[in-house]
C-alpha positions as CSV (number, residue, x, y, z in Angstrom):
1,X,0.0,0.0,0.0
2,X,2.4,2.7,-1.1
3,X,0.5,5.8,0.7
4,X,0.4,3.9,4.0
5,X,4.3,2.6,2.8
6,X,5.3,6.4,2.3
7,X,3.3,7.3,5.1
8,X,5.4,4.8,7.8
9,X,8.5,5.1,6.3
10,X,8.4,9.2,7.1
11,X,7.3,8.6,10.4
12,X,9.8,6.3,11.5
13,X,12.4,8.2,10.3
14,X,13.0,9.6,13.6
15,X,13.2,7.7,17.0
16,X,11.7,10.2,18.5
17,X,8.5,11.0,16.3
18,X,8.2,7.0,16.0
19,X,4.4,6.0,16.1
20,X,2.9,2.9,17.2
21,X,1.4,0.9,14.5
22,X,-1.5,-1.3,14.6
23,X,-2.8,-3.6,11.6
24,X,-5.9,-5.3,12.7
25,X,-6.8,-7.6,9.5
26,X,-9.9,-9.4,9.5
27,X,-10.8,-12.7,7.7
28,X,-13.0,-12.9,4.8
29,X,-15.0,-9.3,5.3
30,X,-16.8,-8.3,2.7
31,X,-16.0,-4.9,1.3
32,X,-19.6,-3.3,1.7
33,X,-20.0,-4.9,5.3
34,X,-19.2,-1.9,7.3
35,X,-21.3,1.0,7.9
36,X,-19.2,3.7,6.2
37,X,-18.9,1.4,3.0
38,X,-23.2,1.7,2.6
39,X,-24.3,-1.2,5.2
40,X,-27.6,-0.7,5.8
41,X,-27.4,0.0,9.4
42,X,-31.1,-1.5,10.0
43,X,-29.3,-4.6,9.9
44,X,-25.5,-4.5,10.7
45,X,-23.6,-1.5,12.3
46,X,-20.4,-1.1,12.8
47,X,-19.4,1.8,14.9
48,X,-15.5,1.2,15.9
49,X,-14.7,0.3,11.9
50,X,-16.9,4.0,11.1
51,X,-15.2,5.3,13.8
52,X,-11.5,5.1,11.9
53,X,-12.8,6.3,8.5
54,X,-14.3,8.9,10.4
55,X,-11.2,10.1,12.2
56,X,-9.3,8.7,9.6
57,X,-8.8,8.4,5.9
58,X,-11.1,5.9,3.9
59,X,-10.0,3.7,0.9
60,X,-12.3,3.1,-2.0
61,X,-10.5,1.0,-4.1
62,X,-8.4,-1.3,-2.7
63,X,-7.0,-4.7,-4.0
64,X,-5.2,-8.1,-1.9
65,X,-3.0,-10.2,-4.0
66,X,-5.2,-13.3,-3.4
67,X,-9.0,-14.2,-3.4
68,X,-7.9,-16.7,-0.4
69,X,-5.9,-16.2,3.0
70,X,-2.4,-17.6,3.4
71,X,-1.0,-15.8,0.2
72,X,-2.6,-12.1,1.3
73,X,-1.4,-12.8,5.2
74,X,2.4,-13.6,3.2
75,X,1.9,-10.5,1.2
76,X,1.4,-8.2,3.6
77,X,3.9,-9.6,5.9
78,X,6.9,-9.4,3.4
79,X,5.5,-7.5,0.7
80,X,6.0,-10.4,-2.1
81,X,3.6,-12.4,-3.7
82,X,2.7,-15.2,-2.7
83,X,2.9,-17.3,-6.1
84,X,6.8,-16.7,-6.2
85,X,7.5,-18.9,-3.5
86,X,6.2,-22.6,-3.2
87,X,2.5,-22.1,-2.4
88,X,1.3,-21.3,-6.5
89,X,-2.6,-21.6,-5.2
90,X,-4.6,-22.6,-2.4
91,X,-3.8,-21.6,1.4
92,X,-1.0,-23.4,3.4
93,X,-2.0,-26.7,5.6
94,X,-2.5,-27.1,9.3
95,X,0.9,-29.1,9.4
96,X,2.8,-26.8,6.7
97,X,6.0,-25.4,7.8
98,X,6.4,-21.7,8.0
99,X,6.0,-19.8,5.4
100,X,8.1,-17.0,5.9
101,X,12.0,-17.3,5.6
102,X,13.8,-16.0,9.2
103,X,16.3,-14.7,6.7
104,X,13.6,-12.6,4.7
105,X,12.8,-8.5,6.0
106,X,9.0,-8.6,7.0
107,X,7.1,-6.0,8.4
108,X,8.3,-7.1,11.7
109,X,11.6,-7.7,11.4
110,X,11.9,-4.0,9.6
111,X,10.2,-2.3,12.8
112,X,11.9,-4.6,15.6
113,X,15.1,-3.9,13.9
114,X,13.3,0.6,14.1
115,X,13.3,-0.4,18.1
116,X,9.9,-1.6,18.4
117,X,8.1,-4.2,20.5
118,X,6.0,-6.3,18.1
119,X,3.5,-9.0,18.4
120,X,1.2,-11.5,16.5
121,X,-2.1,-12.3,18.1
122,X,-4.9,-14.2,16.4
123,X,-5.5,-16.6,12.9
124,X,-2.1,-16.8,11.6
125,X,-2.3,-19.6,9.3
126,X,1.1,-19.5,7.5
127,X,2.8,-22.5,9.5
128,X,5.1,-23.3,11.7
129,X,8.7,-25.5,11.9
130,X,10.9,-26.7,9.2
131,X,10.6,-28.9,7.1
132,X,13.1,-31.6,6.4
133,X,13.9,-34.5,3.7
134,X,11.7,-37.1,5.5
135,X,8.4,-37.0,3.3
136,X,6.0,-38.1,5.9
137,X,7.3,-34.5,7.7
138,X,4.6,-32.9,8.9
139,X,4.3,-29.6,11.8
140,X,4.7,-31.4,15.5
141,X,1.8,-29.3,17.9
142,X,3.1,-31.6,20.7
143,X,6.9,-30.1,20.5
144,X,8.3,-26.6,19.8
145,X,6.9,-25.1,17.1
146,X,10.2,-23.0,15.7
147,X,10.9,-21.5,13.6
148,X,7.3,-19.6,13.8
149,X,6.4,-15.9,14.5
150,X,9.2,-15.5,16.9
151,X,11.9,-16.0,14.5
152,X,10.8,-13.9,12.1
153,X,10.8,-10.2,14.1
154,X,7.6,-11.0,16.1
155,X,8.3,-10.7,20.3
156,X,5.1,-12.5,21.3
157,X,2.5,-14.7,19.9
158,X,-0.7,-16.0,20.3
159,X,-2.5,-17.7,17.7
160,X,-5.2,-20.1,16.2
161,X,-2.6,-21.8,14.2
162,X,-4.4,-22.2,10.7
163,X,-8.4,-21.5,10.6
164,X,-11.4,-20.6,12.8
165,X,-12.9,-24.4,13.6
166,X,-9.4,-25.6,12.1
167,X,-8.9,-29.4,12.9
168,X,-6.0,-28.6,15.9
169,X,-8.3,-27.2,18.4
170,X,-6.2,-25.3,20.7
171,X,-4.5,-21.7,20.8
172,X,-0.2,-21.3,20.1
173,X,1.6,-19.3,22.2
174,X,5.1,-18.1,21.6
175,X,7.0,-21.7,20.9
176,X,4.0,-24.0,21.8
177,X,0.6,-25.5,22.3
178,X,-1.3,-23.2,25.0
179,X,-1.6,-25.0,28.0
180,X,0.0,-28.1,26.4
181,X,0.5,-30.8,29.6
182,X,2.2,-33.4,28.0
183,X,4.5,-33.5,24.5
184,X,8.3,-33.4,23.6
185,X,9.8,-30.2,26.1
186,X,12.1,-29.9,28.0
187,X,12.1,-31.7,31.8
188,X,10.0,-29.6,34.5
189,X,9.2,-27.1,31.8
190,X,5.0,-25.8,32.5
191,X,3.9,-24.2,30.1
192,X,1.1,-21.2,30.6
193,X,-2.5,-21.8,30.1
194,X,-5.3,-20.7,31.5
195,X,-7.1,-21.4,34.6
196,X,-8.7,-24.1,35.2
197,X,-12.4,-23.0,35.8
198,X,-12.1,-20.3,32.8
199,X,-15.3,-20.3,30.9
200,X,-13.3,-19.3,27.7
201,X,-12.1,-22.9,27.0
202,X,-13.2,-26.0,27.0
203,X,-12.2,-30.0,27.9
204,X,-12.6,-31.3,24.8
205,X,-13.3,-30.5,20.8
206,X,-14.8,-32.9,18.7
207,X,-15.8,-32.5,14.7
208,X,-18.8,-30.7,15.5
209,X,-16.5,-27.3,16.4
210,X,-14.7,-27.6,13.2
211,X,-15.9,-25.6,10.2
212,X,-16.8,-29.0,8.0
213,X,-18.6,-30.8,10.9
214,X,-16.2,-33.8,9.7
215,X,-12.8,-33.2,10.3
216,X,-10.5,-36.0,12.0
217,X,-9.5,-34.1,15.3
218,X,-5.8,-33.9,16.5
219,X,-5.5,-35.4,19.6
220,X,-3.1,-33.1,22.0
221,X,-3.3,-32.9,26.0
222,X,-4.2,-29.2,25.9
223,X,-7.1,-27.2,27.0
224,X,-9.3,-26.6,23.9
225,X,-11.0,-23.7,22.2
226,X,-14.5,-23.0,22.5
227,X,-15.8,-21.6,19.3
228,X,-18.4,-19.0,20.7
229,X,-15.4,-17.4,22.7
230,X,-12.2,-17.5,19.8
231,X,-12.9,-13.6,19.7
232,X,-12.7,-12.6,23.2
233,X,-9.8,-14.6,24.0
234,X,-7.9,-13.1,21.0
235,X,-9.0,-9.6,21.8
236,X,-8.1,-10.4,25.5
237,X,-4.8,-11.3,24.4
238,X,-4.3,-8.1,22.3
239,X,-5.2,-5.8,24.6
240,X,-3.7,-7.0,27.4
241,X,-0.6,-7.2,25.3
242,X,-1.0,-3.3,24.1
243,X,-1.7,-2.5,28.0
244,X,1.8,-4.0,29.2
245,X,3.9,-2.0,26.8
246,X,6.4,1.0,27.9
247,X,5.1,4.3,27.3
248,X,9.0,5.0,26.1
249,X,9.1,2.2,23.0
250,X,6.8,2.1,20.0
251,X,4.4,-1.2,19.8
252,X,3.5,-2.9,16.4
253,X,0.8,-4.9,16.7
254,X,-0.8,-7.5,14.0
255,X,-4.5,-8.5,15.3
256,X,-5.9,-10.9,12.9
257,X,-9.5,-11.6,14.2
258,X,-10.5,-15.1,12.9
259,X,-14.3,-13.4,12.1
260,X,-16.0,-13.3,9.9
261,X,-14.2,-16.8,8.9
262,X,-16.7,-19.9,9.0
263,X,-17.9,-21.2,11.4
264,X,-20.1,-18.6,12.4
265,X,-20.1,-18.5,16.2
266,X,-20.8,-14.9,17.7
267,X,-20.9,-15.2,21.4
268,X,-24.2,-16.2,23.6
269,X,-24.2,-12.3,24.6
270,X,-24.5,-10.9,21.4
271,X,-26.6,-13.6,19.3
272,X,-29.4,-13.1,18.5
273,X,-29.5,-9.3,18.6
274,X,-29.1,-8.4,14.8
275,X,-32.2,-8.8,12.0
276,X,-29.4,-10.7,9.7
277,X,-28.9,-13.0,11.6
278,X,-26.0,-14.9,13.4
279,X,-23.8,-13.6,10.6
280,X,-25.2,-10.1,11.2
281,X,-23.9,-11.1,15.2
282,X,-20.5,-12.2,13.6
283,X,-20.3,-8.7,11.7
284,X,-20.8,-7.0,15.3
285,X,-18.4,-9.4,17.0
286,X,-15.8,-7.8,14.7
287,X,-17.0,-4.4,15.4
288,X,-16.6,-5.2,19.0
289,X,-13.6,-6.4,18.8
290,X,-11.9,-3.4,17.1
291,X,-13.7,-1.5,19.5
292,X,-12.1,-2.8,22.4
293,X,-8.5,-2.2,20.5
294,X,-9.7,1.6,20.5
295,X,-10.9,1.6,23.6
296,X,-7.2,-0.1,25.0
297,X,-5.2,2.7,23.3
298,X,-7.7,5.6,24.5
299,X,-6.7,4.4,27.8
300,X,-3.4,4.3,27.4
301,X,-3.5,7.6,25.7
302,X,-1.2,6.2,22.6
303,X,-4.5,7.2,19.7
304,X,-3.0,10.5,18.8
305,X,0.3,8.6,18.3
306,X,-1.0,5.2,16.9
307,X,-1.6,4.2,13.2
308,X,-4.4,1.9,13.0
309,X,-5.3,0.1,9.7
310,X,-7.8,-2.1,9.6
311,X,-8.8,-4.3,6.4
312,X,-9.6,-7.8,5.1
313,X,-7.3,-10.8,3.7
314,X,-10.0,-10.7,0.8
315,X,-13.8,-10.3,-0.1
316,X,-16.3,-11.9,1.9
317,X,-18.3,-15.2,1.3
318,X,-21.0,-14.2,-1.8
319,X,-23.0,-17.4,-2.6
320,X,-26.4,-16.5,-3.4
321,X,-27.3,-19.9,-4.8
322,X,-26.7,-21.4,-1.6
323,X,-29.2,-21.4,1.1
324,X,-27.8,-22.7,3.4
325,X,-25.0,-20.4,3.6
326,X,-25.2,-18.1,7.0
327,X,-23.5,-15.5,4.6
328,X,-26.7,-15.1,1.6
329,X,-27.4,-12.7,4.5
330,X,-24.8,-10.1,2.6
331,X,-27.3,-9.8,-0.1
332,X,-29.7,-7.7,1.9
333,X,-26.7,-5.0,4.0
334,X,-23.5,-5.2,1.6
335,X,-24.7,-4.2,-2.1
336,X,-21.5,-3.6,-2.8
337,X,-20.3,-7.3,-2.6
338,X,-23.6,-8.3,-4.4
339,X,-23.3,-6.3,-7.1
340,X,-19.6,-7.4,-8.1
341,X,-21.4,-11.1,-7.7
342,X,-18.4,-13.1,-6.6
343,X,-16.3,-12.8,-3.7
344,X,-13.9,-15.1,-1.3
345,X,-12.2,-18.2,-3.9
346,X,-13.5,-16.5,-6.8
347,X,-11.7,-14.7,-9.9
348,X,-14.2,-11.5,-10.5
349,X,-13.4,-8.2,-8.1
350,X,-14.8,-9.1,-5.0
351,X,-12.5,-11.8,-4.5
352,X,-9.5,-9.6,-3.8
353,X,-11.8,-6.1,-3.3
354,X,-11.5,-5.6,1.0
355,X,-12.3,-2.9,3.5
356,X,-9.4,-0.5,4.1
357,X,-9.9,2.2,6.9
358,X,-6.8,3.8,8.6
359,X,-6.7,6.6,11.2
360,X,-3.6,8.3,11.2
361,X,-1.6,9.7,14.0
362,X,-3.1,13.2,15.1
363,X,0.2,14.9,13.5
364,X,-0.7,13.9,9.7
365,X,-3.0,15.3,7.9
366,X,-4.8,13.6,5.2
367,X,-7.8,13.2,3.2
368,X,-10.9,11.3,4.6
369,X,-11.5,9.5,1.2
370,X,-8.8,8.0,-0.8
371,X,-9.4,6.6,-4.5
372,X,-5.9,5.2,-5.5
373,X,-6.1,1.9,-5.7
374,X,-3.9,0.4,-2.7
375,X,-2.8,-3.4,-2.9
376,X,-1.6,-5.9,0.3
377,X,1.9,-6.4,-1.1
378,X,2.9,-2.8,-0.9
379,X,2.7,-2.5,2.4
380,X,6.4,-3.5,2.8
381,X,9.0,-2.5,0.7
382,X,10.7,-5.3,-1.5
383,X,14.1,-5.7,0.7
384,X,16.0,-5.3,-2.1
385,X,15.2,-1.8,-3.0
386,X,16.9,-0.6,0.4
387,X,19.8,-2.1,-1.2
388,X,19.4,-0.6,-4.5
389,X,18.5,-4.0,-6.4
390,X,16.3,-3.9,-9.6
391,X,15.2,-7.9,-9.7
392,X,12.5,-8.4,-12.2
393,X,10.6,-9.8,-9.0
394,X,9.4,-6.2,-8.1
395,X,6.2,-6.9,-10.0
396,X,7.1,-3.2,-12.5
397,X,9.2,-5.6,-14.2
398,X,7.0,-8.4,-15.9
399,X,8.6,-10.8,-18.5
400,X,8.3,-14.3,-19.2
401,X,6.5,-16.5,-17.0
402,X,4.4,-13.2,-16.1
403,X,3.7,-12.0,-19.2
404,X,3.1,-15.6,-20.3
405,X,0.5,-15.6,-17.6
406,X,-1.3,-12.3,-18.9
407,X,-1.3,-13.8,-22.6
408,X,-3.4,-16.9,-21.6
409,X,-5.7,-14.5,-19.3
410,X,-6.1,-12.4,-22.1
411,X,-6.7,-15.2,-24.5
412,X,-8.9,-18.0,-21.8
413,X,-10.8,-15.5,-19.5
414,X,-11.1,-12.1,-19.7
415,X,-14.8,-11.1,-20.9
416,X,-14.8,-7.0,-20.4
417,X,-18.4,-5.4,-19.6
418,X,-19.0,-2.1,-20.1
419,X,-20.5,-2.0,-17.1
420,X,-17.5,-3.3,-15.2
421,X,-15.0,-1.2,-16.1
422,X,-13.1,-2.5,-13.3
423,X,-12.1,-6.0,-12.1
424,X,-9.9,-8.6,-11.1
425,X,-10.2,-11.8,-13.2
426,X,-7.8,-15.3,-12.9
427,X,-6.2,-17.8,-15.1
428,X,-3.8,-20.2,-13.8
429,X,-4.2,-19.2,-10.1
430,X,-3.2,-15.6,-10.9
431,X,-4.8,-12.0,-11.9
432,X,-4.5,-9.1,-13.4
433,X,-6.4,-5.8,-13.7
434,X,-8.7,-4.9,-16.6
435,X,-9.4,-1.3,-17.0
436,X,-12.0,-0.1,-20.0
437,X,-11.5,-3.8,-21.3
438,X,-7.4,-3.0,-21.8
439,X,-5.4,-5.8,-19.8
440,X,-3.0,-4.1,-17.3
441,X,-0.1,-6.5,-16.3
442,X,1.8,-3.8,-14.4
443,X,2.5,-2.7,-10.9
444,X,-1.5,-4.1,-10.2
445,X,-0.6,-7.4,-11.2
446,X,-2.6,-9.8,-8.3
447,X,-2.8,-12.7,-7.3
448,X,-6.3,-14.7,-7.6
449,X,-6.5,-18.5,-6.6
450,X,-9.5,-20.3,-7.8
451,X,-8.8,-23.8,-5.7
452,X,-6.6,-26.5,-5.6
453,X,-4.3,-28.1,-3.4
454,X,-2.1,-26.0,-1.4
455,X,1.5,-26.8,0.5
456,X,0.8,-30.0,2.5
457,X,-3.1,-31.1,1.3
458,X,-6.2,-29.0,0.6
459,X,-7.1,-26.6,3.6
460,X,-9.9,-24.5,3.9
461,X,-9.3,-20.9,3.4
């Protein structure tokens, strides 16, 4: 995202005007979903996520570099897409080893390295461990999980390690399994987890708390999650992780909620109180949650010195032919999403189209409303450009396998509308951007999975 880029870049410049920087990136939110985007607020309202376009500056045309999660979460992390590095399409598995090279600058490795105190709480779903030659290798929950989020710039952790209703069951922190009471670690080592009567967890986690109903459940001697409660428990973790932090030493955090993922699970105390339903609830969860991150840095007095960005890893669930999805609801309160027809997995522009609010520190000033297009993988600079490097990877420099790419797209896919003068469309598990019907394989180059099998066996998104 090169204003936000330019934007962080001159503020860190100097220690002492350093802000604090937090991305809060939701999963699979649909870009009309949010009051200030045109929800109809009879039947979802979102107050926090209003609250930072109105305070802030509001994007109107913004762009992932994937239709599903892992590659977006890689994107943004590094700034490189996703299809140059093993995973071509699809999402990473539960037992995939971590995505991210410990060599490779990532956003926070970059601000660790600026002096600041950096954490990852929520889905993170881009693996953990290394994998070696055997190849039956698969991640090991019930040993250290390293390298993960901790060797690559991030000072705490605490995560749902692939999906919302994912097949492990249990919460990461740091090196391990949360709570984890027996497994490969070291003699007398007790790991932290949470107390005993806590309402937030539960004894046991069966296929029913998974997001297929079906899944095969790893057995591990943990405490397990409970599925109306995910969000509290990771917004518990995030703020209490914000609260802790010197007022003398900036804070990056990355909050990735694991709403409004599948299964939809709001909690018993708000279900039941929006006319769309219990994805209308899940919608407020989300709202709730980013309210309580507000709320956190009001009382800490860090707002007027905090950027806050909040968007999606792509467009939400749009499926009007099924009813039995919880999510036909979006017809009726996002007519954005409904209008571009397609959303999370598919190829058109609500696949890759999220919500992008940012409230700035107090010191910049900036537009409310902001049309130029911003995309996930510029939100980190390509580490070779602080080096001076030109590599043809930068995405401005498309030959060959690229441009081969945009040929068949051109030639297989791309059907221009008049009325859509604007879209993202897919062939072989990438995208480019049509403008006026003219292909545009250029800086805007995404990526756009359609399905498949991703590193380690099909996972949901």
């Amino acid at each position: 995202m090169r204003p936000l880029l330019a934007l962080l870049l001159a503020l860190t410049a100097s220690a002492a005007d350093r802000p604090n920087i937090v991305v809060i990136l939701a999963d699979d939110y649909g870009y009309g979903s949010a009051g200030c985007y045109g929800a109809d607020p009879k039947l979802v309202r979102t107050p926090a996520i209003d609250r930072l376009a109105a305070e802030g500056r509001r994007f109107t045309d913004g762009n992932t570099t994937s239709s599903v999660c892992s590659p977006t979460r890689y994107s943004l992390l590094t700034g490189r897409y996703c299809w140059r590095t093993s995973l071509t399409h699809e999402v990473l598995g539960t037992f995939s080893p971590l995505h991210i090279e410990p060599t490779r600058l990532n956003l926070a490795s970059l601000l660790k390295a600026k002096g600041y105190r950096t954490a990852a709480v929520g889905k993170w779903h881009l693996g953990y461990g290394r994998e070696n030659e055997d190849p039956k290798w698969r991640t090991d929950y019930q040993a250290e999980l390293s390298p993960g989020p901790l060797d690559i710039g991030f000072d705490y952790h605490f995560g749902v390690p692939s999906n919302h209703g994912d097949l492990t069951g249990v919460y990461v922190e740091d090196r391990f399994v949360y709570g984890l009471r027996s497994g490969t670690f070291p003699t007398g080592m007790k790991l932290a987890g949470p107390a005993a009567d806590s309402d937030d967890y539960q004894a046991t986690y069966g296929p029913e708390d998974t997001e297929n109903g079906r899944s095969k459940i790893l057995e591990l001697d943990a405490p397990r999650r409970k599925k109306a409660r995910v969000m509290k428990v990771l917004t518990d973790k995030a703020t209490g992780w914000l609260e802790a932090q010197p007022k003398d030493q900036p804070f990056f955090l990355y909050f990735t909620p694991v709403a409004v993922h599948n299964p939809i699970t709001p909690d018993k105390d708000l279900a039941g109180k929006s006319v769309a339903g219990p994805y209308g609830d899940w919608i407020h969860e989300l709202d709730l949650s980013v309210a309580r991150i507000l709320a956190t840095l009001d009382k800490m007095g860090a707002t007027e010195n905090t950027l806050i960005l909040f968007t999606s890893d792509n467009g939400g669930v749009c499926r009007p032919e099924n009813e039995r999805l919880l999510q036909r609801m979006n017809l009726f309160f996002d007519r954005i999403e409904s209008q571009l027809r397609t959303g999370l997995r598919d190829d058109l522009s609500a696949s890759d189209t999220p919500t992008v609010d940012a409230q700035l520190p107090r010191s910049v000033q900036a537009p409310r409303v902001h049309a130029p297009t911003p995309c996930d993988h510029h939100r980190m600079p390509h580490p070779t450009r602080s080096t001076g490097n030109r590599l043809a990877e930068q995405g401005s420099h498309l030959s060959g396998r690229v441009a081969g790419v945009s040929a068949t797209v051109a030639k297989r896919t791309v059907k221009p509308e008049a009325k859509r003068p604007r879209a993202t469309v897919s062939g072989d598990h990438q995208a480019v951007r049509v403008t006026a019907g003219r292909l545009r394989h250029n800086r805007r180059l995404a990526w756009g999975g359609t399905g498949g099998r991703g590193s380690r066996g099909r996972e949901s998104h």
